[in-house]
C-alpha positions as CSV (number, residue, x, y, z in Angstrom):
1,X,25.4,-40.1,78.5
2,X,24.2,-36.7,77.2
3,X,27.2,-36.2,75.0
4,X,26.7,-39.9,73.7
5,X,23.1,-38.8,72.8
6,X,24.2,-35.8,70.6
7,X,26.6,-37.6,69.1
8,X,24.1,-40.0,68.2
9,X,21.4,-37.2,67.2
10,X,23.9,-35.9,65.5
11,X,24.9,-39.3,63.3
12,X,21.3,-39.5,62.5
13,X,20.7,-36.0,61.4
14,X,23.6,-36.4,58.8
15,X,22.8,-39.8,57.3
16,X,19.6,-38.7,57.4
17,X,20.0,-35.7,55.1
18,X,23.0,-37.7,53.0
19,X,20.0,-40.3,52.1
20,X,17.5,-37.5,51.4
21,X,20.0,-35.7,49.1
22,X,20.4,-39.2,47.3
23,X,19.7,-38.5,43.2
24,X,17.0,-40.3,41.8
25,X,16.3,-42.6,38.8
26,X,12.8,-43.3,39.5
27,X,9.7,-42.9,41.1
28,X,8.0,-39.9,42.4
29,X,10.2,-37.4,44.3
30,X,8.7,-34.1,45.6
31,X,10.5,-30.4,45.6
32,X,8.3,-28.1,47.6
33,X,4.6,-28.9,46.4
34,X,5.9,-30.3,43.3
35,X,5.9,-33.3,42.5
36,X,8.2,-35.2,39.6
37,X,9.1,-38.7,38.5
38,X,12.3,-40.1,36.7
39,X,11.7,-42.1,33.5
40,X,15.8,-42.9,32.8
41,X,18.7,-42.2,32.1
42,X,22.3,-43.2,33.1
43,X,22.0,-40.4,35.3
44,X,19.9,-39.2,38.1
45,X,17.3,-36.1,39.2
46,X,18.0,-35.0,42.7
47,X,15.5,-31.9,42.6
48,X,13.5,-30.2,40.4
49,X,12.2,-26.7,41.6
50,X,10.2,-23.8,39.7
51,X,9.5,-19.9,39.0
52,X,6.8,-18.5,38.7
53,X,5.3,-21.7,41.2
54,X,1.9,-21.2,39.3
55,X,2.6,-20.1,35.6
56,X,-0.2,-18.6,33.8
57,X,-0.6,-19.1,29.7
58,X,2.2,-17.8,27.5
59,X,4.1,-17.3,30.7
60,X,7.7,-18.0,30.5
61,X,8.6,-20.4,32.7
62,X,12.2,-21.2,34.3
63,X,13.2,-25.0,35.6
64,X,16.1,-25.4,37.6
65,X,17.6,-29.2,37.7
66,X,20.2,-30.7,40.8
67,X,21.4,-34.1,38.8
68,X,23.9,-36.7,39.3
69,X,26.1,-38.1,36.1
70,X,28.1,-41.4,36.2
71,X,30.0,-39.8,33.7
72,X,31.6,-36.8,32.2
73,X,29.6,-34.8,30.4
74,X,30.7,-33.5,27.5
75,X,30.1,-29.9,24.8
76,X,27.4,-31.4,22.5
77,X,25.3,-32.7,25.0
78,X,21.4,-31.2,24.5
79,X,18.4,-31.1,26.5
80,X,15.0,-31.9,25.4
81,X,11.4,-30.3,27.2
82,X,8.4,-31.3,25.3
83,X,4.6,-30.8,27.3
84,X,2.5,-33.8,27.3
85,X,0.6,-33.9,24.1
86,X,2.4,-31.7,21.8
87,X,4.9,-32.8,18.8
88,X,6.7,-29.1,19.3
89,X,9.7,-29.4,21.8
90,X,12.3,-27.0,22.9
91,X,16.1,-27.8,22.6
92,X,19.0,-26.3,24.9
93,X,22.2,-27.3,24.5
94,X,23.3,-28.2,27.9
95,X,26.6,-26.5,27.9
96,X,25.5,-23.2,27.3
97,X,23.4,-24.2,31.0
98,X,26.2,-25.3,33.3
99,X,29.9,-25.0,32.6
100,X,31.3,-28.2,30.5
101,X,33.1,-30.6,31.2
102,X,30.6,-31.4,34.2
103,X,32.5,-33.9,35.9
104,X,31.0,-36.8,37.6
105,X,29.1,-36.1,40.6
106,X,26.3,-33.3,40.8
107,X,25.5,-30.2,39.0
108,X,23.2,-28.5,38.2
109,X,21.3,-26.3,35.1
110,X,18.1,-24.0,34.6
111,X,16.5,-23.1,31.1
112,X,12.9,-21.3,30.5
113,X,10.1,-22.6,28.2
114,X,6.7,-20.3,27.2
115,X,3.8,-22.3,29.2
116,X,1.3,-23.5,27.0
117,X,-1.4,-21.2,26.1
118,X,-4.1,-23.5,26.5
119,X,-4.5,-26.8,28.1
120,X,-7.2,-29.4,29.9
121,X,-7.5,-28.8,33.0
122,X,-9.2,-32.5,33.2
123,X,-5.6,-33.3,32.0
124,X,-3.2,-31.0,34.0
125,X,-0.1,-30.1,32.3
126,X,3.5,-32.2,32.2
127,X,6.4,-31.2,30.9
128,X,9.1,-34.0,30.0
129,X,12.8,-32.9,29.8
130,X,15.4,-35.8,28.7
131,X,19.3,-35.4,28.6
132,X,21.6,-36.8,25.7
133,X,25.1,-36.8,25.0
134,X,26.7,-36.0,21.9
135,X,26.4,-39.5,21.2
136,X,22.5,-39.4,22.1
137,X,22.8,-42.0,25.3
138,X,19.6,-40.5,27.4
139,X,21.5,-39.2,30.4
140,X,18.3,-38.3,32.5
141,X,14.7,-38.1,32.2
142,X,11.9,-36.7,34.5
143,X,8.3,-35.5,33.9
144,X,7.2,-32.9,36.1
145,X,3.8,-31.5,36.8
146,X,2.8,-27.6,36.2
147,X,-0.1,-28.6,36.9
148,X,-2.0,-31.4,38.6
149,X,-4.7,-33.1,36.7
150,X,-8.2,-32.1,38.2
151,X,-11.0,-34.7,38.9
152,X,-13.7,-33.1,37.2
């Protein structure tokens, strides 16, 4: 009976983590205190984690993505990370992030932006980063909260 029970803890400590580990298309998922919520893509987020965890103006900032792709992902693929409110975005191309072809399946990439100098705190700050391929088909999207908007 007791070996039936680990077997069965077991079981449920592996699906349990498979479904946890589960990429994401949309809705809000959370990476230590972070928060971050899909907006499309053929593709999906599976975490989203940060450095330094509280950036301070002019600060450069690094992001580092675990995704999913239904498809191959090909040299000429970019990435897009614009803050809420500003025209100005940064582009990467995503091969010179993670090694290309990415085959279907997970991967993963970082890049840096400069946090914004100023900023509302009544508004928080959110920075937006969308995927394309060289053929610009939005292979992922997620905004992602530096920081939380404050009630004031």
């Amino acid at each position: 009976m007791a070996r039936l029970s680990f077997v069965a803890f077991l079981a449920l400590a592996f699906f349990s983590g498979a479904a946890s580990a589960a990429p994401q298309s949309g809705g809000v998922h959370a990476e230590s205190d972070r928060a971050f919520t899909g907006c499309g893509g053929t593709g999906g987020i599976i975490s989203v984690t940060d450095y330094p965890n509280n950036p301070g103006p002019g600060e450069q900032w690094s992001i580092t993505v675990v995704a999913s792709t239904p498809q191959i992902i090909e040299d000429g693929s970019t990435i897009n990370a614009r803050y809420d409110g500003s025209t100005d975005q940064t582009t990467f191309n995503l091969c010179d992030l993670t090694s290309c072809p990415v085959q279907k399946g997970q991967y993963s990439f970082s890049y840096t932006v400069v946090f914004p100098m100023e900023y509302d705190p009544k508004h928080g700050v959110s920075l937006q980063t969308k995927g394309y391929t060289p053929s610009s088909e939005e292979l992922f999207c997620f905004d992602f909260f530096a920081i939380e908007p404050s009630e004031q």
